[in-house]
C-alpha positions as a Markdown table, in Angstrom:
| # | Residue | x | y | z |
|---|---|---|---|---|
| 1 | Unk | -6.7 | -52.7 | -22.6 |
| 2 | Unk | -3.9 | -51.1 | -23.4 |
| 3 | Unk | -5.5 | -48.5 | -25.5 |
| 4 | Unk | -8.0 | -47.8 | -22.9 |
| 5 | Unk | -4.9 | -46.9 | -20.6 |
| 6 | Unk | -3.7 | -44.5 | -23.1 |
| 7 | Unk | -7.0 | -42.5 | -23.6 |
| 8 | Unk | -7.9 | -42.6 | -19.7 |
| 9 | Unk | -4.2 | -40.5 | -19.2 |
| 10 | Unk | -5.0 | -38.3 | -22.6 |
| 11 | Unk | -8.5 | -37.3 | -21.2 |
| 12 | Unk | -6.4 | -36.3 | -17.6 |
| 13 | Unk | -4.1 | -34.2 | -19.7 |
| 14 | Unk | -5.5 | -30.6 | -21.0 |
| 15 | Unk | -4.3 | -31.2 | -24.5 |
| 16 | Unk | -7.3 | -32.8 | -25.4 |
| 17 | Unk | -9.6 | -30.3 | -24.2 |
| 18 | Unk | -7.4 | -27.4 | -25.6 |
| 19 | Unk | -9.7 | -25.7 | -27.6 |
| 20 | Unk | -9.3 | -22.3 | -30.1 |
| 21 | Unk | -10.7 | -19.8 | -27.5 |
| 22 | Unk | -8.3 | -20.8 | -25.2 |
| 23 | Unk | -5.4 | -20.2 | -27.4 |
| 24 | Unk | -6.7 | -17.2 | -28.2 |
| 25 | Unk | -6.7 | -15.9 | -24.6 |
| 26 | Unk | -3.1 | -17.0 | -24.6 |
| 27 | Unk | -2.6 | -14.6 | -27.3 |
| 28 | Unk | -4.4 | -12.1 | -25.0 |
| 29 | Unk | -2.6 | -12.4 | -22.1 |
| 30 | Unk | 1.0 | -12.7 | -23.9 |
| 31 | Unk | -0.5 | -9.0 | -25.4 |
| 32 | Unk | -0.8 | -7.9 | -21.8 |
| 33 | Unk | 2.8 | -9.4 | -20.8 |
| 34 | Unk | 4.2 | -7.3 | -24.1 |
| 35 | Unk | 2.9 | -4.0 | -22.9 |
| 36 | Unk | 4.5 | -4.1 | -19.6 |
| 37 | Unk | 7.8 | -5.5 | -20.1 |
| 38 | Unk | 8.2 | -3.9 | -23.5 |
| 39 | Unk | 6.1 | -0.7 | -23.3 |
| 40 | Unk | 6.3 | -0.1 | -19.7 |
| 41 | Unk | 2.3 | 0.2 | -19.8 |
| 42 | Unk | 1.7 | -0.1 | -16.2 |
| 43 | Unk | 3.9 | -3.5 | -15.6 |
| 44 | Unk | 2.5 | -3.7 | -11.8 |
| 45 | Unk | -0.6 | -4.8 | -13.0 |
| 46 | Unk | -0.5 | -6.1 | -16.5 |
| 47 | Unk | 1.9 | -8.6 | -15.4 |
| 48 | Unk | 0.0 | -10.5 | -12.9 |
| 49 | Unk | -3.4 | -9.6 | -15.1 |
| 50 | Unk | -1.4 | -11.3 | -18.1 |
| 51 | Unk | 0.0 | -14.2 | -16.5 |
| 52 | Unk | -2.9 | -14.8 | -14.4 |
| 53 | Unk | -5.1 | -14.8 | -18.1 |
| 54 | Unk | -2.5 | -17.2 | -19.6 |
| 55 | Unk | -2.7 | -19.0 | -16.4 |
| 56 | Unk | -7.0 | -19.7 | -15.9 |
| 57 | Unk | -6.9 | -20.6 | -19.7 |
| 58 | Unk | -4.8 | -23.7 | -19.3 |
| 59 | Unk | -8.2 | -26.8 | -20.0 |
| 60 | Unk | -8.8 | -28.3 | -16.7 |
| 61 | Unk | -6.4 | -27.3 | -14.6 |
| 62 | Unk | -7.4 | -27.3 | -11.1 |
| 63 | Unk | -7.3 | -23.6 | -10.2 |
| 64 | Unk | -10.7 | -21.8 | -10.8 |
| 65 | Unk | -13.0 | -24.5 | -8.5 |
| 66 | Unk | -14.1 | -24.1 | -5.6 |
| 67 | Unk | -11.7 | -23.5 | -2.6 |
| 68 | Unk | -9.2 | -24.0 | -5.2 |
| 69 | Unk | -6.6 | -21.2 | -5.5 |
| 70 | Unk | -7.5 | -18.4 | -8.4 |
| 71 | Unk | -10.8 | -18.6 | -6.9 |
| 72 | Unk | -9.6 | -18.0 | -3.4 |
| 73 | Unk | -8.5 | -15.3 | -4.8 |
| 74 | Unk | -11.5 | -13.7 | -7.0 |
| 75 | Unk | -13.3 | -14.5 | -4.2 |
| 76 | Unk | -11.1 | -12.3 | -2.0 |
| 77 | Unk | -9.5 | -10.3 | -4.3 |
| 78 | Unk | -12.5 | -8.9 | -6.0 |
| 79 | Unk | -15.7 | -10.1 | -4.4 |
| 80 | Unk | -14.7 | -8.0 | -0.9 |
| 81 | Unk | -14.4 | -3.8 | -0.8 |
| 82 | Unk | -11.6 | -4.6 | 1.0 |
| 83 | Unk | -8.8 | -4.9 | -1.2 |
| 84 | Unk | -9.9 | -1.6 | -3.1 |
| 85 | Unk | -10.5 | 0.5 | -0.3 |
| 86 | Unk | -6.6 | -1.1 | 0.7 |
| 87 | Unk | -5.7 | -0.1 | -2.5 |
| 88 | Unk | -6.9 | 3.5 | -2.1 |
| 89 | Unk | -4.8 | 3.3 | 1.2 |
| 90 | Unk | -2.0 | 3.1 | -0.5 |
| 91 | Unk | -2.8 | 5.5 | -3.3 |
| 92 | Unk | -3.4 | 8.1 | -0.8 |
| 93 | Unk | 0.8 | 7.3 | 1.1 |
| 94 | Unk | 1.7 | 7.9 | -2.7 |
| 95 | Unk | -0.3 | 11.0 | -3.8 |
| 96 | Unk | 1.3 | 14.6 | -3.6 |
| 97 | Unk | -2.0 | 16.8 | -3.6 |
| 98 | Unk | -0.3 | 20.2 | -4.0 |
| 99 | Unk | -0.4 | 21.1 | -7.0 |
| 100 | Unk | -4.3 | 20.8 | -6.2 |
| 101 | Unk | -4.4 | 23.3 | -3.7 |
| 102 | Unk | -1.6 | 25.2 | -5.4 |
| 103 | Unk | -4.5 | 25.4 | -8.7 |
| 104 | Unk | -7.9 | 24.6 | -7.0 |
| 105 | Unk | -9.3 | 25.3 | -10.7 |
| 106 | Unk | -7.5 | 21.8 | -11.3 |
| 107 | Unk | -10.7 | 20.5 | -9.2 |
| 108 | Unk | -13.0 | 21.8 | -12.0 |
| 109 | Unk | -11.1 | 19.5 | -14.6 |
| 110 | Unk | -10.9 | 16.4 | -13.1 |
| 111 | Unk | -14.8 | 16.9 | -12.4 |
| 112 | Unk | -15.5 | 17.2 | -16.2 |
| 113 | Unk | -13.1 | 14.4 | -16.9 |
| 114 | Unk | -16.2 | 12.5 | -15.9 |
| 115 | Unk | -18.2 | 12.6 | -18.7 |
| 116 | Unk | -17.6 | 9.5 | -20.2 |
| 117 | Unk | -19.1 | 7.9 | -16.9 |
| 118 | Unk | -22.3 | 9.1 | -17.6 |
| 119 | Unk | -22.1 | 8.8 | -21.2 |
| 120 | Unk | -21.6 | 5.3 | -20.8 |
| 121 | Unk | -24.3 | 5.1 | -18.0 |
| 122 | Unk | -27.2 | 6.4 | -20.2 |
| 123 | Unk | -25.7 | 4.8 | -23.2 |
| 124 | Unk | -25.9 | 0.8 | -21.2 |
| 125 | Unk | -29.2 | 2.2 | -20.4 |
| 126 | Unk | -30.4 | 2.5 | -23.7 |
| 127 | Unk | -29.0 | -0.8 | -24.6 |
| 128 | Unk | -30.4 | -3.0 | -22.7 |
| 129 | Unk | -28.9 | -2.7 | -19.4 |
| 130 | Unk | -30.8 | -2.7 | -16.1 |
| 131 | Unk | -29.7 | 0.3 | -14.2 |
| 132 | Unk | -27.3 | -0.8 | -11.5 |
| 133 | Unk | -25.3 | -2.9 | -14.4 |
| 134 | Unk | -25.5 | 0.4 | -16.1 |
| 135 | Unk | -23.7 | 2.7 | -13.3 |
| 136 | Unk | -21.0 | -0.6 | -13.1 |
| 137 | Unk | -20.0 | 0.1 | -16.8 |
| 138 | Unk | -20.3 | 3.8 | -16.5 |
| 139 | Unk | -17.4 | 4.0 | -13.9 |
| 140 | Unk | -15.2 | 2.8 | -16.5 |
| 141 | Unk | -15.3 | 5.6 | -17.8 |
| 142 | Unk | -12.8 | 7.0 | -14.6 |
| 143 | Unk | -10.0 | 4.6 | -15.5 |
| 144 | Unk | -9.9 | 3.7 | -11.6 |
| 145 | Unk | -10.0 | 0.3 | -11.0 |
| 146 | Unk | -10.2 | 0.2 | -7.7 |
| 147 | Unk | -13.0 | 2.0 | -7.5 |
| 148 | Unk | -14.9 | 0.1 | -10.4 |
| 149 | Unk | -14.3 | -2.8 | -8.7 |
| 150 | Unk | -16.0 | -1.3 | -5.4 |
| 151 | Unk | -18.7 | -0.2 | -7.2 |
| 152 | Unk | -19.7 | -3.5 | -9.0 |
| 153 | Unk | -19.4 | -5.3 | -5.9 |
| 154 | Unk | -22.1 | -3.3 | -4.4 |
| 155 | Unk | -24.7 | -3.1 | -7.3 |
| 156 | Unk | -23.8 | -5.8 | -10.1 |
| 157 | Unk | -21.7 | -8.6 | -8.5 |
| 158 | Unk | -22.3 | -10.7 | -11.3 |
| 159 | Unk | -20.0 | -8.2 | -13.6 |
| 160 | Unk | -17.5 | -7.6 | -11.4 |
| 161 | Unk | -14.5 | -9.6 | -14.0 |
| 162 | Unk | -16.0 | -7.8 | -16.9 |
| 163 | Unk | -16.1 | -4.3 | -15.6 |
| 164 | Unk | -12.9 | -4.9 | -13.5 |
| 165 | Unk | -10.5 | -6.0 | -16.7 |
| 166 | Unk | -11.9 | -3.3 | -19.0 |
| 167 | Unk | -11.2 | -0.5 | -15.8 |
| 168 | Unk | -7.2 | -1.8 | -16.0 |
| 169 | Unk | -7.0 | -2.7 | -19.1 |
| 170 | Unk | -7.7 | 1.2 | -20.3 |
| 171 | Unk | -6.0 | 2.4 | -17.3 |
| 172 | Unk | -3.0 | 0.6 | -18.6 |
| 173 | Unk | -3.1 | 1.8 | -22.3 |
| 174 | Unk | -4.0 | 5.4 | -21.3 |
| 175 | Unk | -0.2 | 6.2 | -23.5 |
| 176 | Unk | -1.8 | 4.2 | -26.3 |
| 177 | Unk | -5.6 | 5.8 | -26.2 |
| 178 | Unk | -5.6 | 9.6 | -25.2 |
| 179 | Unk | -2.7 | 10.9 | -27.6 |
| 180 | Unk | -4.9 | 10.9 | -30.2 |
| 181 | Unk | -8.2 | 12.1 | -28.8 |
| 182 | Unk | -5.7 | 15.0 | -26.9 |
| 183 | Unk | -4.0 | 15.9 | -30.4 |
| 184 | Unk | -7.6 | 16.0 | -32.2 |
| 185 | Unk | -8.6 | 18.5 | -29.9 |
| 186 | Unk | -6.2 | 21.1 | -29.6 |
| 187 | Unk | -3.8 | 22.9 | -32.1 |
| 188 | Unk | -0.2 | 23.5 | -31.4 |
| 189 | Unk | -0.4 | 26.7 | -30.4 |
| 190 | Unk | -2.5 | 25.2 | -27.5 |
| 191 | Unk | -0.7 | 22.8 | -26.7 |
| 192 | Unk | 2.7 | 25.1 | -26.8 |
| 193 | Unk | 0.8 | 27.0 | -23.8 |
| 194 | Unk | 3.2 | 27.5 | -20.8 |
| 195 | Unk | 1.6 | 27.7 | -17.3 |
| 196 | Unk | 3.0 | 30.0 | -14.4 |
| 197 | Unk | 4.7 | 27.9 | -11.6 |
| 198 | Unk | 3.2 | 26.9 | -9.1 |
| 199 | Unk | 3.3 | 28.3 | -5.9 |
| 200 | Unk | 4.7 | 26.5 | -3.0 |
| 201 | Unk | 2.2 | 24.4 | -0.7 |
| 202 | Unk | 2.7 | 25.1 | 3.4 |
| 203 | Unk | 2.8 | 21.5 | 5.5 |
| 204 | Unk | 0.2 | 22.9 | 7.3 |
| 205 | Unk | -2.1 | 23.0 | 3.8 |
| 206 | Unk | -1.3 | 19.6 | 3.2 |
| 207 | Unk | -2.7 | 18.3 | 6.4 |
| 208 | Unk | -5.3 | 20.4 | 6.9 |
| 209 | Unk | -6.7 | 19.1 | 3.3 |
| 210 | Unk | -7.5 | 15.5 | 3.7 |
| 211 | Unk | -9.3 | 16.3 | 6.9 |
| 212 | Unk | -11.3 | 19.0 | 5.4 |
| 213 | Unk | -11.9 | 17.0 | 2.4 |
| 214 | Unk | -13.0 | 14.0 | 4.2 |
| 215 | Unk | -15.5 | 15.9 | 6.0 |
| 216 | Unk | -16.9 | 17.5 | 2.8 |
| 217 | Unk | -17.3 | 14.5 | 0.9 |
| 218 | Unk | -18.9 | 12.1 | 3.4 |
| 219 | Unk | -21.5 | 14.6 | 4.2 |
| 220 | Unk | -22.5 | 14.9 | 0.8 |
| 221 | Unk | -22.0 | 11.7 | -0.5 |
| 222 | Unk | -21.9 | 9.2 | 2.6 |
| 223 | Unk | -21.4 | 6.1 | 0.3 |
| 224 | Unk | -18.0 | 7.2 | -1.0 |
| 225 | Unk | -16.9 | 7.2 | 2.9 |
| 226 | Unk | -14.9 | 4.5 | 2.6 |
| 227 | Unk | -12.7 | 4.5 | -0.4 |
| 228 | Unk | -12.5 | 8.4 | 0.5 |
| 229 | Unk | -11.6 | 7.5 | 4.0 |
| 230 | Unk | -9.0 | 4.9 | 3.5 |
| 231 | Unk | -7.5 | 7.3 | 0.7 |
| 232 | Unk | -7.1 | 10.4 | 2.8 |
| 233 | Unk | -5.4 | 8.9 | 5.7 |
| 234 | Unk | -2.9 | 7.2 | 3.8 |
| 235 | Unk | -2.7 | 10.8 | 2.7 |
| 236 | Unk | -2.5 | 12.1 | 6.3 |
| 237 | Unk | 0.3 | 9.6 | 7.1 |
| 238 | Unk | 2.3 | 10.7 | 4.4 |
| 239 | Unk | 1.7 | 14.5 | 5.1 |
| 240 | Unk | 1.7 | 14.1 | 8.8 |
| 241 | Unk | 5.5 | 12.9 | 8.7 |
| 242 | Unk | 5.6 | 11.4 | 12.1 |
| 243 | Unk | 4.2 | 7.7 | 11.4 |
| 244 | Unk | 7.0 | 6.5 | 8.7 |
| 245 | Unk | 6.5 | 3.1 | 9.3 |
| 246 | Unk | 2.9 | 2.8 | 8.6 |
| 247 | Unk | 3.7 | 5.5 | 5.7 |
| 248 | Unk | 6.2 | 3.0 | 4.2 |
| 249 | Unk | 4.0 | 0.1 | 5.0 |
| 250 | Unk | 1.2 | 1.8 | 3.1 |
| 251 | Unk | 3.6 | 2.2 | 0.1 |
| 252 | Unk | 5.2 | -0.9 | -0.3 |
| 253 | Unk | 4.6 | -3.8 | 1.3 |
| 254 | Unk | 0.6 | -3.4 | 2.1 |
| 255 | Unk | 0.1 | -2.0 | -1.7 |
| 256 | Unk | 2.4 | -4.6 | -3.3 |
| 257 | Unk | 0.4 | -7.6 | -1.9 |
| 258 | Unk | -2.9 | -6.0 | -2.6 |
| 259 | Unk | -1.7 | -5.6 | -6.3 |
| 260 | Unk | -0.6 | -8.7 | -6.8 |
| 261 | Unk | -4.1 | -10.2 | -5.3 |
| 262 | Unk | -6.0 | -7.7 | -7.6 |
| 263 | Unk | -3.7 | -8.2 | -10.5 |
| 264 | Unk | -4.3 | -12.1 | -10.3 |
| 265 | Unk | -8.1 | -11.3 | -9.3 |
| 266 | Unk | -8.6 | -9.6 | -12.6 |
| 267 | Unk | -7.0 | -11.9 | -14.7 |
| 268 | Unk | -8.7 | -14.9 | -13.4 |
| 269 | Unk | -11.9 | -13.2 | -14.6 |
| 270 | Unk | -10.7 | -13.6 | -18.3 |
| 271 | Unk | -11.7 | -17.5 | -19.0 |
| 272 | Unk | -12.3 | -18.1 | -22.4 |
| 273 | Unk | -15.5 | -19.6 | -22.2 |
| 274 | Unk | -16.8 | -16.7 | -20.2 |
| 275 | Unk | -15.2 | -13.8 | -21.6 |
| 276 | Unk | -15.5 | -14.8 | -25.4 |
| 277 | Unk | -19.7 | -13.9 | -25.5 |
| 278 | Unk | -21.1 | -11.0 | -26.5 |
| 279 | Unk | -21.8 | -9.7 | -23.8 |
| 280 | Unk | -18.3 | -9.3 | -22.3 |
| 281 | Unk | -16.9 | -7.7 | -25.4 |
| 282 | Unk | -19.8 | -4.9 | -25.3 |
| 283 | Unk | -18.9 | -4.2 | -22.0 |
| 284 | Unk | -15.2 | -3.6 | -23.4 |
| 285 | Unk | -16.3 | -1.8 | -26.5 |
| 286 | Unk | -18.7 | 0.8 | -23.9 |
| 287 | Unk | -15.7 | 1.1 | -21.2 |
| 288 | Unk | -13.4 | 2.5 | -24.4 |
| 289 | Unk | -16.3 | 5.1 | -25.3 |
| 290 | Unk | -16.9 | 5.8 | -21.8 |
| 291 | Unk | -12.9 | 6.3 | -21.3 |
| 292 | Unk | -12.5 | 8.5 | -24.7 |
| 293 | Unk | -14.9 | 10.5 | -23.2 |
| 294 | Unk | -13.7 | 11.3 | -20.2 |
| 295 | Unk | -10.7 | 12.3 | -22.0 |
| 296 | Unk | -12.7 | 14.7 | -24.2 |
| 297 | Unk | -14.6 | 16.2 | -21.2 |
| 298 | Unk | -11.2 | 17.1 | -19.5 |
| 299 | Unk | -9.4 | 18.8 | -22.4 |
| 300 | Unk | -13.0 | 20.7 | -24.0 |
| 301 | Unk | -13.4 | 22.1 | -20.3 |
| 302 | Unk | -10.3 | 23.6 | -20.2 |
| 303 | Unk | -10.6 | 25.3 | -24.0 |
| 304 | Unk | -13.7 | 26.4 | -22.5 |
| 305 | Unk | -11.8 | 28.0 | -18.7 |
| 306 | Unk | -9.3 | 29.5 | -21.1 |
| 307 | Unk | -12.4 | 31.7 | -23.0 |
| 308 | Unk | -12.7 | 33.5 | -19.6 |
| 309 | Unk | -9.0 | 33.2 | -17.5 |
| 310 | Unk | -6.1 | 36.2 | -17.6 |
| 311 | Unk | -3.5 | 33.1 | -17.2 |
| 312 | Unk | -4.3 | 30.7 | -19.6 |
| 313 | Unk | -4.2 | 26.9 | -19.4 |
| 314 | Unk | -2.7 | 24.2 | -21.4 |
| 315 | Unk | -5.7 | 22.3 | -22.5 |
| 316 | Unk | -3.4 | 19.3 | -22.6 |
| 317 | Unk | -3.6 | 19.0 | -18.6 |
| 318 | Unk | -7.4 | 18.4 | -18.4 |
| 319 | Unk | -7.1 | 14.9 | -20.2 |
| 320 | Unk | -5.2 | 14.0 | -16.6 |
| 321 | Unk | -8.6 | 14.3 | -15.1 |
| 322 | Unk | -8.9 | 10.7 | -15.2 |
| 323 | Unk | -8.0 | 8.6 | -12.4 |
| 324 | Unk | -5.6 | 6.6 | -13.9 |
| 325 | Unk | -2.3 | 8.3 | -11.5 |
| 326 | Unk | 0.3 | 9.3 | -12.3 |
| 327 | Unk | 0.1 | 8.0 | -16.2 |
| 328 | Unk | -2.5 | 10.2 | -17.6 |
| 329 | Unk | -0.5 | 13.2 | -15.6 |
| 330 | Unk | 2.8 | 11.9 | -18.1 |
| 331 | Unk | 1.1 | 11.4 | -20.8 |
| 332 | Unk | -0.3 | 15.2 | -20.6 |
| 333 | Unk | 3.6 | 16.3 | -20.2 |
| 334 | Unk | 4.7 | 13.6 | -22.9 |
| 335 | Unk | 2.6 | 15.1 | -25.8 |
| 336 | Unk | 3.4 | 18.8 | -24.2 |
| 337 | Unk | 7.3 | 18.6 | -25.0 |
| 338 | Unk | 6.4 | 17.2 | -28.1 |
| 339 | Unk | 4.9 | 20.5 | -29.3 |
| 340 | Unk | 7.4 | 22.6 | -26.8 |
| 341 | Unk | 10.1 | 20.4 | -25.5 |
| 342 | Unk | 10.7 | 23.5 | -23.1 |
| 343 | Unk | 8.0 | 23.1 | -21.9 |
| 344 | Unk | 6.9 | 21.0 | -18.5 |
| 345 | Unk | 3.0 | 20.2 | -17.8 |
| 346 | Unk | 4.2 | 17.1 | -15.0 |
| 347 | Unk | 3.2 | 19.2 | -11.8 |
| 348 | Unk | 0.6 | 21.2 | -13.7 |
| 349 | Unk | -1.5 | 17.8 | -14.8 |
| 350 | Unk | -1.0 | 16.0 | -11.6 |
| 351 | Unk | -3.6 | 18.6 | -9.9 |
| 352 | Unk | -6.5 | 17.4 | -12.3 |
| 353 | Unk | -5.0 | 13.8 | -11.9 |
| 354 | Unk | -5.5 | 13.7 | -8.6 |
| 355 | Unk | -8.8 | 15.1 | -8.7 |
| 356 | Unk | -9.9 | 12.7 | -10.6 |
| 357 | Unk | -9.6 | 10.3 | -8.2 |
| 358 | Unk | -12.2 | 12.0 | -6.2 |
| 359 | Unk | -14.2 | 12.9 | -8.3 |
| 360 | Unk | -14.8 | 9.0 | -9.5 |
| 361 | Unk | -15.3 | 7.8 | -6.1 |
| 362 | Unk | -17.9 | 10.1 | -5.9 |
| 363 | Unk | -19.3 | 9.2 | -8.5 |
| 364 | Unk | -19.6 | 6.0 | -7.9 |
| 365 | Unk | -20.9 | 7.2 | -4.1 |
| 366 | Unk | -23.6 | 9.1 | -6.0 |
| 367 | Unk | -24.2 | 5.8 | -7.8 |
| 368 | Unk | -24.8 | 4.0 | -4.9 |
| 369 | Unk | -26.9 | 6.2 | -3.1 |
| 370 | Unk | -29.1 | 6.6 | -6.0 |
| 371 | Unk | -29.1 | 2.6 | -6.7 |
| 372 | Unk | -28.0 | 0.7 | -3.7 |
């Protein structure tokens, strides 16, 4: 009787059903919690991704069943488009486009910097991948998760967690990733390259853009409306500088809940007996390529600009083409001062950086008006 007892309260503990994949996502989400609060990788959302991944792998806990809480938030967090167009709301309050307009060439880099999301589209293809799952791996290849998520939700559902951890996870470890591709690919002297200043940008230019923009892009891609939409009016409030409240709203408070809902979102994905398949860890190992990529489209495009400008540019800028805002933008003005610590590529990389953030959510527009 009395042993009975004793195994009926071990089998409702989660020590008996701890097994070695979930220890090993432990590991993986203490890795996560190390990156932020030791690295400063992107602590906003490896924190909550590496908790939240420490958190689902704890044996039969009641958090992942139905109407229970980490799945009240997947299914909210990443099954909706509403939490990464929110997300692009908030992105937009934050983002300076000047130096854009200041450099339209800029435009051009963070275009190319989307290689890798057609690399890795035709590469899925080729193994195996029907061709919607195909275009959710691609966009990777962007480093925006928002817009990865967005994109899945529409045309693979059932990969949203895959696509959606490998998106932030390389976001996050952009410092760790592109320094060596960027080094590879240019010599010194390139990367010692000094760019004119850059001209001062009228109030009027900065409002006029998101409305022209907005117009541009939703009539020739109509499926990138919204995350284009919600991005350029948290642009317009912060250009506009008469709605301060809903600017700081947009800022803090409104993008501080959504990243914690994502952050959580994504982590919850990361069970071991889901993510520890084959399939899963392909999808990681095509994300990298289609990330690595995108970095090598950037910087080859502007060696190539530079064949034909007067005023040349630092090749080191056009690895900020990705979306990942504003850390690809440091890293291009990290590994600059490295060569010339004179010299200053912050401003300079933040016009492809920016542009890259378009130029993924029309991708993934084109996507789903090819696929949808």
């Amino acid at each position: 009787m009395g042993f009975n007892v004793f195994h009926e309260l071990l089998l409702k503990t989660g020590v008996i059903h701890l097994t070695v994949g979930h220890v090993f996502m432990w590991f993986v989400g203490f890795l996560f919690i190390f990156l932020a609060i030791k690295k400063d990788f992107e602590p906003l959302l490896l924190v909550p991704i590496g908790f939240s991944i420490f958190l689902v792998n704890m044996p039969i806990a009641p958090l992942t069943g139905p109407g229970e809480l980490i799945n009240l938030f997947f299914k909210y967090g990443l099954e909706t488009e509403i939490v990464p167009c929110l997300i692009f709301l908030g992105i937009g309050a934050l983002t300076d486009f000047g130096p854009m307009i200041a450099n339209p060439k800029t435009l051009l880099l963070g275009a190319s910097a989307q290689l890798g999301v057609y690399i890795a589209f035709f590469g899925s293809i080729l193994f195996g991948f029907t061709l919607k799952e195909a275009a959710s791996i691609g966009i990777i290849g962007g480093a925006d998760g928002p817009t990865t998520i967005y994109l899945a939700t529409a045309l693979a559902p059932h990969m949203i967690g895959m696509v959606a951890i490998a998106a932030y996870s390389y976001m996050s470890m952009v410092p760790l990733i592109q320094p060596p591709i960027m080094k590879l690919l240019t010599t010194e002297k390139e990367r010692k390259i000094r760019m004119k200043q850059l001209r001062p940008v009228t109030k009027t230019e900065k409002i006029v853009f998101p409305l022209v923009a907005t117009v541009v892009i939703c009539l020739l891609v109509p499926d990138a409306a919204p995350l284009m939409g919600l991005f350029m009016i948290g642009n317009l409030f912060k250009e506009s500088k008469v709605v301060d409240r809903l600017l700081k709203t947009s800022q803090n408070e409104l993008l501080n809940i959504v990243t914690i809902i994502l952050g959580i979102s994504v982590g919850a994905t990361m069970k071991a007996e889901i993510f520890l398949k084959p399939q899963p860890i392909f999808i990681f190992i095509l994300g990298l390529f289609a990330f690595a990529f995108s970095t090598v489209g950037g910087v080859l495009l502007a060696k190539i600009m530079n064949m034909f400008l007067k005023e040349k540019i630092n090749p080191l800028i056009g690895s900020a083409g990705v979306s990942a805002v504003p850390m690809a933008a440091r890293v291009s003005e990290r590994i600059g001062a490295e060569a010339d610590p004179k010299n200053h590529l912050l401003m300079h990389a933040m016009g492809p950086n920016v542009a890259g953030v378009i130029g993924t959510a029309v991708a993934a527009g084109m996507f789903l008006s090819l696929l949808k």
